[in-house]
N, C-alpha and C positions, 0 to 999 in steps of 0.2 A: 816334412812333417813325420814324427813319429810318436809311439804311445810310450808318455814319459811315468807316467804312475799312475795304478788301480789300486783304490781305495772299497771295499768290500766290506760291507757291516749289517748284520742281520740276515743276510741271502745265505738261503737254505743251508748248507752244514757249517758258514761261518757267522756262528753267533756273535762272537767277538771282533770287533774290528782291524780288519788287517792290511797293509798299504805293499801294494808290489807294486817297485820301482823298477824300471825298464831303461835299457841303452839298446842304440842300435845295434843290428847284429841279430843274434839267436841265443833267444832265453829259453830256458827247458824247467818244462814244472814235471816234479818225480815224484812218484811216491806209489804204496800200495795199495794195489784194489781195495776202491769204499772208502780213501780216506779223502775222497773229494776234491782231487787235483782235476776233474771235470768240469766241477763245480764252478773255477778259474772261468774255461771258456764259457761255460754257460752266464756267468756275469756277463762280460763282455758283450756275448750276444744281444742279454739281455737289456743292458745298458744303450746299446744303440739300436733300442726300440724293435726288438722282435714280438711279435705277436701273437705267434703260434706255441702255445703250449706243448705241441708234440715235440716240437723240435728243443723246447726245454726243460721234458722229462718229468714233466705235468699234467696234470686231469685240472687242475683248477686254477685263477692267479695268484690266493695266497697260499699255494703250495710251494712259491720262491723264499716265502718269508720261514724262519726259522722256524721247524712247530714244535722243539723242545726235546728234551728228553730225562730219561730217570734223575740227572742233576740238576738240568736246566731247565727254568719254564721257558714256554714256548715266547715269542717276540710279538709286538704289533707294529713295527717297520722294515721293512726291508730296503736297505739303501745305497744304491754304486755309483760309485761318482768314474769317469776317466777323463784322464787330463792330458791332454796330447800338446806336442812340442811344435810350435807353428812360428817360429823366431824368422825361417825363410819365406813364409808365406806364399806357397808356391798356387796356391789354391784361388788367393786375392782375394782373402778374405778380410785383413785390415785386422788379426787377432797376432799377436803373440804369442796366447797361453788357451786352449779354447780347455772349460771343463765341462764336459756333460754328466748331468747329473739325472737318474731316475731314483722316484721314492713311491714305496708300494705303502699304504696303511692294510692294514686286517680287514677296515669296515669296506677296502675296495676303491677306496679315493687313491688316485696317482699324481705324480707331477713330473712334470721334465724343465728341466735347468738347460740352460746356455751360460755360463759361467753367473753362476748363484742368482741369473733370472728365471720369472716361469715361460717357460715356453710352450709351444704347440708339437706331433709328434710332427707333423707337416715341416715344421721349421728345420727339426736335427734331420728330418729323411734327407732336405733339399742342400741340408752344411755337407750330410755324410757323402752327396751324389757328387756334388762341385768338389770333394776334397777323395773321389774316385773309392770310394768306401762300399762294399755290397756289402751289405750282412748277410740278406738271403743266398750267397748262393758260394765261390770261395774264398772271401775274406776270413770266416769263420768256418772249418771244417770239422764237423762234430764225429763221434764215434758211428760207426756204423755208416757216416756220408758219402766215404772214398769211393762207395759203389754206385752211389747217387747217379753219379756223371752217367754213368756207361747204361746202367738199369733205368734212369727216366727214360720218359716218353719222349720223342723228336721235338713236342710241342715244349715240355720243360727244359731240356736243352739248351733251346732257341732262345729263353728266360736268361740261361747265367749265360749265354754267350755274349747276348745283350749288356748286360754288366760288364760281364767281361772286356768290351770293345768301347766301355767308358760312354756311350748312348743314354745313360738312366737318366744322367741329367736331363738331355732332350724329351728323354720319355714323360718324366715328371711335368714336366714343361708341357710337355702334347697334353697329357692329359687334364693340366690345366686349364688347357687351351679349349678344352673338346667341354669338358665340364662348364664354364662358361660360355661354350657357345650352344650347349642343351639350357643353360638358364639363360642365357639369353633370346632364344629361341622360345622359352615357356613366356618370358616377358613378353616378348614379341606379340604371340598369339594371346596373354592375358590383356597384352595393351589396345589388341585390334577390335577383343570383345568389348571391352571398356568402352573403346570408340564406336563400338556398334551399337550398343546401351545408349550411350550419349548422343548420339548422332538427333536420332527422331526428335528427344528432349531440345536437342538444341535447334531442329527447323522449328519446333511449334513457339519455341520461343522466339527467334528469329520475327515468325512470321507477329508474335505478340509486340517485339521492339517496333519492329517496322510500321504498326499499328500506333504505337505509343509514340516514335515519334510524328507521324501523319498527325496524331494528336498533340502533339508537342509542335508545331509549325500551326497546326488553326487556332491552338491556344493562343501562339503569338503572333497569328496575324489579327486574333480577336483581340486579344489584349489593345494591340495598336490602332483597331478600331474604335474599340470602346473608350482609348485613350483621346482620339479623337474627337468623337463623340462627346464622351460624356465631355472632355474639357471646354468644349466648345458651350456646353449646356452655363459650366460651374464662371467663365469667363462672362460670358452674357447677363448670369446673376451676378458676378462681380461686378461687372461695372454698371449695373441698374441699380445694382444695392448701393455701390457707392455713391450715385448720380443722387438717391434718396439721401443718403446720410448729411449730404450738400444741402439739400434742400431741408431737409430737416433742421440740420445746424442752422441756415439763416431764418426758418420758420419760428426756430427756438430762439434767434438773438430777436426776432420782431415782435412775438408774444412778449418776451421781457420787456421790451419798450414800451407796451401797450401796458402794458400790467402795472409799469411804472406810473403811466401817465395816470391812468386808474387807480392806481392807490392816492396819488398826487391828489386827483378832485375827491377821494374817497376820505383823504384825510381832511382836507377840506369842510367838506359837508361836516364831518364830524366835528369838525373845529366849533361851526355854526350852530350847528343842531344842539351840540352841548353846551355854548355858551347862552342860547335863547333859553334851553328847556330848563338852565339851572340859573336861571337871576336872580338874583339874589332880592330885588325888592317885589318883584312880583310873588315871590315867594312868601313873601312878609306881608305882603296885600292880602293875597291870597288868605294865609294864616289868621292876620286879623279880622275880615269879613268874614271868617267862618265865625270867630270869634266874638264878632261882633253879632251875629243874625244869630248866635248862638243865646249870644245875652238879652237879645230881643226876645226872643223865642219863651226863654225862661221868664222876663216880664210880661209877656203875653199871658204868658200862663198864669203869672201869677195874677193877672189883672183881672182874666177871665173867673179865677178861683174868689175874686175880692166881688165882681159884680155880682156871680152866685151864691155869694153870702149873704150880698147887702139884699140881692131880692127876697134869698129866703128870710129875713130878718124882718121887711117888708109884707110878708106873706103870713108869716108867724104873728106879726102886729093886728094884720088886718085880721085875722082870721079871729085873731081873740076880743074883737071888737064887732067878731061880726058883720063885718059891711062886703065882702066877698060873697059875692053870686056863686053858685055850684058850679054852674058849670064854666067860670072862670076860675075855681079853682081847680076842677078836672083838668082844664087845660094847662095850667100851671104847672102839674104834678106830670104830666106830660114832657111838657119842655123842661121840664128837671131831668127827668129821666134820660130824654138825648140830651141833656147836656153832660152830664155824669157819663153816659155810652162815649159820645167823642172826648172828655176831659179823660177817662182810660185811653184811650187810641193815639191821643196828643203825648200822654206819657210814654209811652211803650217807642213813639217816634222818635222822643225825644232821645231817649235811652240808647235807640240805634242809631241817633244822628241823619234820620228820615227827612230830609228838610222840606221835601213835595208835601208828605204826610201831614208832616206838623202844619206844615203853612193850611193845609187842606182840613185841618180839623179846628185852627185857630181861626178861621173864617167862619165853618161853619156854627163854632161857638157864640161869634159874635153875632152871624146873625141874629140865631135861638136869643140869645141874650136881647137884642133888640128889637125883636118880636115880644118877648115877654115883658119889657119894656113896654112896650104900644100898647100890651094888653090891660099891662096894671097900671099906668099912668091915670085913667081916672079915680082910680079906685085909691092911689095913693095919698097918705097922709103925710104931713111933715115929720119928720122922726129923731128931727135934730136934738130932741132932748133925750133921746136914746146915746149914751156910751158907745156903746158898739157899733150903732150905726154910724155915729160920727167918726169912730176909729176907721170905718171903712173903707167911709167918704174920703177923708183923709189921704186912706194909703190908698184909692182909688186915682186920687188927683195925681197924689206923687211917681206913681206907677204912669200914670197918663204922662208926665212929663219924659221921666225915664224914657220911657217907648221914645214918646219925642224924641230926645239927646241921641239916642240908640239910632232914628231912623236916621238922622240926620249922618251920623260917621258912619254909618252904613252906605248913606247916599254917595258921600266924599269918598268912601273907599272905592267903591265903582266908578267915580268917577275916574283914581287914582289907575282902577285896572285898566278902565277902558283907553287911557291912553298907554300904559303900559304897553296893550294888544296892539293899540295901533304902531307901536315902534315895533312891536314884534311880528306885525304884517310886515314893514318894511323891511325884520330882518329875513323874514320868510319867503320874500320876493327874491331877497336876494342866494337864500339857498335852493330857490328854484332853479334858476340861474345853474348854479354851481351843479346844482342835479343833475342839471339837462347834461351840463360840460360829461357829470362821471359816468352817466347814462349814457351818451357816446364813445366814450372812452372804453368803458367798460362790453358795448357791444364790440367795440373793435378789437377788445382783449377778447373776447370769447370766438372771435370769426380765426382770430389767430390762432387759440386755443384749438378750433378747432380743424384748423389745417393741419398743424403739429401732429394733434392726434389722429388726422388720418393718413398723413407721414408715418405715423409711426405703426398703425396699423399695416402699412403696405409694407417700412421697414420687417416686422413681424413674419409677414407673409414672407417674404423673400428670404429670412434667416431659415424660414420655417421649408420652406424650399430648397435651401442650402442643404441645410439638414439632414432633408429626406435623401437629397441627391447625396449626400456623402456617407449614409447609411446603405445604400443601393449599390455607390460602387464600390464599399467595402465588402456589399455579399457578394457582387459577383467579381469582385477582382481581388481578394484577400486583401484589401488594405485600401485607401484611401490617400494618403502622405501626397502622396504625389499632385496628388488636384493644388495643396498651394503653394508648389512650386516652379516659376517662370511663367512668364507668361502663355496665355495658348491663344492655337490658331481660332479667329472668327470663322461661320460658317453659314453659308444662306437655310433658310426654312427648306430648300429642295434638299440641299445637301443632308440638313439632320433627317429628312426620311429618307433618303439614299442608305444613309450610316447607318441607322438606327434596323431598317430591311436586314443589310449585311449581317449586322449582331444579331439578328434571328437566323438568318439563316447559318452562323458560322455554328452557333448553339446548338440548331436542328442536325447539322453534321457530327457534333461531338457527339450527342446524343444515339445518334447511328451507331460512330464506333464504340460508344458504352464505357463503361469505366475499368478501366484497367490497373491490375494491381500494381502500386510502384517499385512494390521490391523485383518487380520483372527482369526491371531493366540490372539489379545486382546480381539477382541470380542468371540473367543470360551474361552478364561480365564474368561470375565463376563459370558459368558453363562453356562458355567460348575458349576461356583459359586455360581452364580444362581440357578441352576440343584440342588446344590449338600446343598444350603442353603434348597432351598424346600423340597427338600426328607430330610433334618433332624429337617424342621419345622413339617413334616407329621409326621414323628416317635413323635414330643414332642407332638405334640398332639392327635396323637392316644394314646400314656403314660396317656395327660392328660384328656382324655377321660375317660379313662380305672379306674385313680385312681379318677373323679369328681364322676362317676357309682357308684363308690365303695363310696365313702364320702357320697354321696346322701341314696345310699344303708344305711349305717351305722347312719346318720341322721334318715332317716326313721324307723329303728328298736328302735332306743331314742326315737325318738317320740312318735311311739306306747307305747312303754312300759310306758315312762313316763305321756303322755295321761290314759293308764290306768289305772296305780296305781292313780293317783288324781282324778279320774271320780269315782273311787269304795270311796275315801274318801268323797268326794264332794256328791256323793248319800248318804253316812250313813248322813252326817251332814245334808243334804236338810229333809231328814225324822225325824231327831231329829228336828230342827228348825219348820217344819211344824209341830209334832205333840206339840210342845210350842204354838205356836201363834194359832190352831183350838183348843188346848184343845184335842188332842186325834186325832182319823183318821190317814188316812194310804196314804201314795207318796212314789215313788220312780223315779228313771232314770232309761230308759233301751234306750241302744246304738242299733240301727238299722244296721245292716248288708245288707250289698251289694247283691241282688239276683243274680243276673247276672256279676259275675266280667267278666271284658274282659278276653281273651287268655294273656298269657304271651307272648309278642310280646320278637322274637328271635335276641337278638343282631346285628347288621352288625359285621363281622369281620373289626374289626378295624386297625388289620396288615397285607392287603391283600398288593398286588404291588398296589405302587404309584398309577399305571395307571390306576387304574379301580377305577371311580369316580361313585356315584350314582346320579341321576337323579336330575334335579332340577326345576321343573316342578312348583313348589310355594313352597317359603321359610317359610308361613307362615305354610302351610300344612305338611313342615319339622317339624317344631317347636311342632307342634299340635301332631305326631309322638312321638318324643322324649317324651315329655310330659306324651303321654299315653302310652311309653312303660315303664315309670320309674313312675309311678303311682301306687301306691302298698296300700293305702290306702282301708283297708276294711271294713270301718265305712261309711256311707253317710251320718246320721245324727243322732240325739238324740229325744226322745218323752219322755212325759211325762207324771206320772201316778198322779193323786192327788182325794182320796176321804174324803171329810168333813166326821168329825165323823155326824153319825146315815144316811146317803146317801149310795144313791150307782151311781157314777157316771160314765159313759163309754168316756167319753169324755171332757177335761179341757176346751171346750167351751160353757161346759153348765154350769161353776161356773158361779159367779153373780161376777159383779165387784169388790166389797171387798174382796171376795174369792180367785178372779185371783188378787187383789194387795197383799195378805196375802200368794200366793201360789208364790207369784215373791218374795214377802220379804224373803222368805222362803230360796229361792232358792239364792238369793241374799246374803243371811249372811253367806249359806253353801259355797258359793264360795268364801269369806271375810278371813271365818276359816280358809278353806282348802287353798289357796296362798294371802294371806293378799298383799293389795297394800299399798305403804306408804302412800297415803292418797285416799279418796274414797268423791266423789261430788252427795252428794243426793238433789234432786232439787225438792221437794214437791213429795215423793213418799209417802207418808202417806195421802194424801189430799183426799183420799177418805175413809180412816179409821172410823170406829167409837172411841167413848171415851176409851170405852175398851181395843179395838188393841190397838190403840194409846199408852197407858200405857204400854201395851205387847211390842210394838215395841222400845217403849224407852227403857223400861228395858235391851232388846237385844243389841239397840247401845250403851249403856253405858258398855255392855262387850266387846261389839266390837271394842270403840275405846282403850280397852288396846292392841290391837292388830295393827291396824291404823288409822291412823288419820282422823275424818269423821268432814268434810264441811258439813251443813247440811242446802239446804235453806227449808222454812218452815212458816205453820201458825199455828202448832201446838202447845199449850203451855207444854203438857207433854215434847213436845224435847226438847223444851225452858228450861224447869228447867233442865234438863240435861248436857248444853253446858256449858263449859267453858269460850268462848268468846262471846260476844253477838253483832253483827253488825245489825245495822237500817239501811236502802236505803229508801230514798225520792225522792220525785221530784218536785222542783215548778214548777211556771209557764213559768218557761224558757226552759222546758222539760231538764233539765239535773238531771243527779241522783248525790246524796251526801251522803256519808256513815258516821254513827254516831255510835261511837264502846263505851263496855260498857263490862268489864270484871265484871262476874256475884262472881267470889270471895271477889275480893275488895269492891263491892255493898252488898254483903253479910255480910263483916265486917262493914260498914258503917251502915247497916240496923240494928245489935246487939246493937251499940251504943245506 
């Protein structure tokens, strides 16, 4: 893997975009102070994700971005792409061509690219570790760095040694490892309060299911009582009701029969009763005899009207002759008077058809008349030469016959009725007869009549009993359906108060345990699940506790080991390389040990009960815990030994500048050897060399870069002849920088010419 092309557009003095193509070997960017050939490695840097603004010559982040100048306004992007050569794929990473890419805006928003996806900074840290890349420490070496080495502290060091010896990866890893298992550990102990929470919630409910069902078993042994029970009740009225409906049914075909027989003598009678009451000649008898005694009635009258004429006609003679005694006329004028009273009474009868009356007024007319008669009979004279008495006489006789004629078809017709009657006696014997027949008949329809209807009143009662029984076990059993279907078991009189006992007393029991709400039983199903997810989220993560410890653990042992096989390579090659560039003299590494390790902090039991949660008093004081109980690290830092031949130095802060840049180069190219990066950014580390070094140190990177690929900015011309690429950075007066490339092979062929 090596870095095939930087692409650079908007970052800080390159306003315009500029593509620096790389071959392996040694590329040297030249140019003069200010015109931003630093600029170069600071992309770079930047590009794979540095953070610190000190180390790239900033107070702020949009201080990368271009901020302008008298010709140009300032930018709102800053954008590097680098595209590195991965056709070997030494790495196994499965890329050919990887491009990372970072993008600054003005307002502060960033982004990171994986070849033109977005990615996390996490993601390029873990490409850059696996493909042996540090940025922090010397993949990139900035101006003023080369003394880094020697002037940090034992503890920073220990930092780039670590890279150095190719460990980051592990380390990224550990601390992955460590970070999940403090959030695993915050789960842990969020999951055990959860379950502590829950816990009480889920006995009281517990104890409410267990309630509910106790309640739920008397329900259905009541149920199976009352099914008992009651069917036993609804069977008993089934087949009583039905044994009525039997009886009923032939009570009702018997009444028909009777009722038949009874209409049979009923129409009968009628047959009789209408043929006698409507005869036809009796009715004509009848008719005439009225009619006749009617005509009689009226010759009565008129007879009686004829004889009180003829008398007064008689009265009026004598009277005018004088032969009337006073007081035979007193009495005369008397019996005129009742006869004139009853001859009114006789009409008024007549007119109503009073026949008692009339007869009872035409009697007593007659007698009056025949008393008056008796009276005047001596007194009477002959008057036959009188007209009018003779006309009276006359219509007296003829009226006397008339009556005659009258009485006689009067006689005839009763005699006509009276035999009529007697056939009609005979027919009325015989609808006695017939009577009697429908009079027992008809007792025998009603005795029928009314057995039916007290069938049917008992039928009534029993429906009405049904009824009630299926309204009863509808309220206490929600529903009923069930009574008419199959048949049920019978049951003795003891047995239904056995049953019927039990159903109170199972009732008396429900009532004890009291009504419980039903959603209980759903919310002790989420609570249990609840319950029962948390106690096997605590088991996974106690597991995964138990195997992060162990990873971490196992991590840690790689590390060390792998830390110290490269720190003993890295010390041989630091003392071979320093004793090249001094000409002689003696360095070495030596790793500083821990004086004071802490105690071995004693695990928690991790598969205690659920319940017993530890403390949590500060998460961050957790975290700081775990930390230092899984801290096994027994290096703290690295120092360093270097004395120039013919010296004797105690201390690398009494070397002189060149010494400490000769004692960094030193150290620089041991760490190069011993885990080579695919490409390595030297940014004037020679600049304070003499001619001599100078020569010394080229000769070394020209071994170095068969190894990897060294960027090399620079005003040295010994490197200069050494590069393979040769890049120029300018600047006019627009302050923007412009790169001017110049392959020193092909300038070499052109120069033989």
């Amino acid at each position: 893997m090596y870095l095939e092309k930087l692409e650079i557009n908007g970052f800080k003095s390159f306003a315009q975009k500029v593509v620096l193509d790389f071959k392996p070997g040694t590329t040297a960017v030249v140019g003069p102070n200010g015109s931003g050939k630093s600029n170069v490695a600071d992309a770079i840097r930047w590009v794979l994700g540095e953070q610190s603004l000190k180390l790239l010559r900033g107070k702020k982040s949009e201080d990368v971005i271009f901020s302008g100048s008298d010709k140009k306004a300032r930018l709102g992007l800053a954008e590097v792409s680098l595209i590195l050569n991965n056709e070997k794929d030494e790495a196994g990473l499965g890329l050919s061509e990887i491009c990372l890419t970072r993008r600054l805006y003005r307002n502060g928003e960033s982004e990171y690219l994986i070849n033109k996806q977005r990615t996390r900074l996490l993601d390029i840290q873990m490409l850059l570790a696996k493909s042996s890349f540090a940025q922090t420490s010397y993949s990139i070496i900035g101006q003023g760095m080369i003394d880094s080495f020697l002037l940090a502290s034992p503890a920073e060091r220990k930092e780039f040694f670590e890279e150095a010896s190719g460990v980051k990866p592990l380390q990224l890893k550990r601390e992955q490892c460590l970070n999940k298992l403090c959030l695993t550990e915050e789960n842990l102990t969020t999951a055990k309060i959860q379950l502590q929470e829950i816990e009480p919630r889920l006995n009281s409910l517990t104890r409410q299911v267990k309630k509910l069902e106790k309640r739920a078993d008397l329900e259905q042994t009541l149920r199976k009582t009352q099914e008992k029970y009651y069917g036993a009740l609804w069977q008993e009225i089934a087949e009583e009701f039905e044994k009525i409906l039997n009886d009923l049914k032939q009570a009702s075909d018997q009444q028909q029969k009777k009722k038949e027989t009874a209409d049979h003598w009923q129409n009968e009678l009628s047959k009789l009763t209408r043929e006698a009451s409507q005869t036809a000649v009796l009715e004509k008898l009848q008719n005439d005899y009225q009619t006749s005694l009617t005509q009689k009635m009226h010759l009565q009258e008129e007879l009686s009207n004829t004889k009180i004429k003829l008398l007064q006609l008689h009265v009026s003679q004598e009277k005018k002759q004088d032969r009337l005694p006073l007081a035979v006329g007193e009495e005369m004028k008397k019996s005129l008077r009742v006869l004139k009273t009853w001859q009114e009474k006789m009409s008024a009868a007549l007119a109503v058809k009073d026949y008692s009356a009339l007869e009872k007024a035409l009697t007593a007319i007659a007698e009056t008349i025949a008393q008056l008669e008796t009276t005047l009979n001596p007194f009477f004279r002959p008057v036959n030469s009188l007209d009018a008495a003779l006309a009276e006489k006359n219509k007296q006789a003829e009226l006397e016959a008339k009556i005659k004629t009258s009485q006689e078809k009067i006689e005839e017709i009763q005699n006509q009725i009276k035999a009529e009657h007697l056939k009609e006696k005979a027919e009325r014997s015989q609808i006695w007869e017939i009577q009697q027949q429908y009079q027992t008949a008809q007792e025998e329809f009603n005795r029928a009549a009314n057995e039916t209807n007290n069938l049917r009143v008992l039928s009534a009662r029993l429906e009405t009993r049904r009824d009630d029984l299926v309204h009863e076990v509808a309220e206490e059993m929600a529903g009923a359906d069930w009574l008419s279907q199959g048949q049920k078991e019978k049951i003795t009189a003891e047995e239904k108060t056995v049953l019927h006992e039990e159903i109170q007393r199972f009732k008396h029991q429900l009532e004890l345990i009291g009504g419980i709400d039903p959603e209980v039983q759903q919310e002790y199903g989420e609570t249990k699940n609840r319950f029962d997810f948390l106690s096997e989220q605590i088991k996974d993560l106690t597991h995964s506790l138990k195997s992060l410890e162990g990873l971490i653990k196992e991590l840690d042992g790689n590390i060390r080991q792998q830390f110290e096989h490269n720190f003993k390579i890295i010390d041989a090659e630091f003392q071979t390389y320093f004793k090249m560039l001094f000409a002689g003299g003696k360095a070495r590494l030596i790793l500083l040990k821990k004086q004071n390790l802490p105690e071995e902090t004693v695990a928690p039991d991790l598969a205690t009960s659920p319940n017993s949660i530890p403390s949590l008093s500060a998460e961050k004081t957790e975290e700081e815990k775990i930390r230092a109980r899984l801290e096994v690290d027994l290096y703290e830092g690295i120092d360093i030994e270097a004395t120039p031949p013919g010296k004797k130095l105690k201390s690398i802060s009494m070397l002189s500048g060149g010494e400490r840049a000769l004692t960094s180069i030193a150290l620089l190219c041991a760490i190069i050897t011993a885990n080579p990066s695919p490409f390595i950014v030297l940014d004037e580390v020679d600049a304070a060399l003499d001619e001599a070094n100078s020569l010394r140190l080229a000769d070394i990177l020209e071994k170095l870069a068969r190894r990897s690929q060294l960027i090399v900015i620079t005003h040295n011309r010994a490197t200069m002849e050494k590069a393979d690429i040769l890049y120029g950075v300018t600047m006019g007066d627009d302050g923007i920088s412009k790169l001017l490339s110049l392959h020193l092979e092909s300038a070499t062929k052109y120069t033989n010419r």
